[in-house]
C-alpha positions, 0 to 999 in steps of 0.5 A, spaced: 529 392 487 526 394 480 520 397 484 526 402 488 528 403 482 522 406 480 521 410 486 527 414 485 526 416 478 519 419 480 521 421 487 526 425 481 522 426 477 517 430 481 520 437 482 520 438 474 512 436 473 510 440 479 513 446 475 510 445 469 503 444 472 505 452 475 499 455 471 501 461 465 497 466 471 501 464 477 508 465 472 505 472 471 503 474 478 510 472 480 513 476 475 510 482 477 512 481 485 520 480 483 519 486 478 521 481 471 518 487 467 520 482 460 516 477 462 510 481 465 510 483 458 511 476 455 505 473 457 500 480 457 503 478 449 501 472 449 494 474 451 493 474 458 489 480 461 493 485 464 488 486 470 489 479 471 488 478 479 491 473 485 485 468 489 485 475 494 483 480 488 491 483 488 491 485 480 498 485 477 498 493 478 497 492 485 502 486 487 507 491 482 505 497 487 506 493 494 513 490 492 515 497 488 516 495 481 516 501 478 517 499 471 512 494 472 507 498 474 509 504 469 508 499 463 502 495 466 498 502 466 500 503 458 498 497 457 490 499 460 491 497 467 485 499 471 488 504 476 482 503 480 481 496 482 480 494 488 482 487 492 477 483 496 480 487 502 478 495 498 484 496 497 487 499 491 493 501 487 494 508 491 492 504 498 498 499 497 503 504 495 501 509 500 501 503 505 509 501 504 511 507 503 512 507 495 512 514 493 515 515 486 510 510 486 503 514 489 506 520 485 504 517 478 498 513 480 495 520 482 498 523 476 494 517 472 488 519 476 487 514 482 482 515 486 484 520 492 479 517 497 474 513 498 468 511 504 472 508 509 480 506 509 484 511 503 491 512 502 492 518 507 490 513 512 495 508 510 500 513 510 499 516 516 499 508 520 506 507 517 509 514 517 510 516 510 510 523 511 512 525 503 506 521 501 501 524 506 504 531 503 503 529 497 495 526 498 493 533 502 497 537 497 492 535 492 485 535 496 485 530 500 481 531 507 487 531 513 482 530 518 479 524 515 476 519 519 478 511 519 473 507 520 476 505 527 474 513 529 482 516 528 484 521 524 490 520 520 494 525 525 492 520 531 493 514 527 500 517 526 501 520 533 499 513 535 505 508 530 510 514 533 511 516 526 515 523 528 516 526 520 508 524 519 505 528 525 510 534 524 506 533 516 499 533 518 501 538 524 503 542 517 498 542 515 494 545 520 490 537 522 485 538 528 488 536 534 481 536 538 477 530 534 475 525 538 475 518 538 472 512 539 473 512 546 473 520 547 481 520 545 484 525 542 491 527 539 494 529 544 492 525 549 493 519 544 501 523 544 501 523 552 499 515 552 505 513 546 509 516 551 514 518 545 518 524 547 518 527 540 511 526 539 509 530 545 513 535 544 510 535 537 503 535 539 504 540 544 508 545 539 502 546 535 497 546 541 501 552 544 502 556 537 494 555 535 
């Protein structure tokens, strides 16, 4: 009976002690992923590194970005954040933003100086696989190469064109993207809008195609 009775109280027991073995790093990358911007500050307070990363290189910045924490993200770079930290995968801040869509965001990373492209994968690419034409607005807007290619060989218009991302291609057509680079495999926009077989991409590609 006594040792039932010590089974339950650990068995209760347990849960607290899990909790308070959660390390102060843990608490702090939690904090930044639900946008709890007083305890972010708290524990940067207390002396944490505010370029503090997850076991995959995601700084604090970039979990802020991914999960659209704009206060966040705001307060970490005037606390000194590197805008260009890049996690194990390449990715950095601006990549994240880009990738989900978080413009307010990519607007004051690229205000802050983040870079704009890299060799490989950027964040006009990343805008364009998921559709995010204003974010793709503002990347060329500043310079970035609308024909950029991927290292999958497609260019942002064809890997807009290929996610049927209808706001995205009309962007990039806009901007006057070539809708004659080939890809991997000898593909190009306009074949890659025949093969999505998305009435509204087709008209979009074929559009452009007759005026130019």
């Amino acid at each position: 009976m006594k040792y039932l009775r010590y089974l339950i109280v650990i068995s209760l027991l347990l849960p607290t002690i899990g909790f308070s073995q959660v390390s102060s790093l843990q608490r702090l990358l939690d904090a930044a992923e639900l946008g709890d911007l007083q305890s972010v500050r708290t524990w940067i307070a207390r002396g944490l590194d505010v370029n503090s990363s997850d076991e995959l290189g995601n700084t604090l910045l970039m979990i802020a970005c991914h999960f659209g924490r704009q206060d966040v993200a705001a307060d970490l770079l005037e606390a000194g954040a590197d805008i260009r930290r890049r996690n194990r995968a390449g990715d950095d801040a601006l990549m994240l933003s880009a990738l989900k869509g978080e413009l307010p965001l990519a607007q004051i990373l690229v205000q802050r100086g983040a870079a704009l492209e890299y060799e490989g994968w950027s964040a006009v690419h990343y805008a364009a696989f998921s559709g995010h034409a204003g974010i793709i607005r503002l990347l060329i807007g500043k310079g970035v190469d609308k024909n950029r290619i991927a290292p999958n060989g497609y260019t942002p218009l064809m890997l807009a064109v290929r996610g049927r991302h209808r706001e995205a291609v009309k962007e990039l057509l806009l901007w006057d993207a070539n809708l004659e680079i080939r890809g991997p495999a000898g593909e190009t926009a306009r074949s890659l809008a025949q093969a999505s077989e998305d009435d509204g991409v087709i008209e979009l590609v074929q559009r452009a195609g007759a005026v130019r």
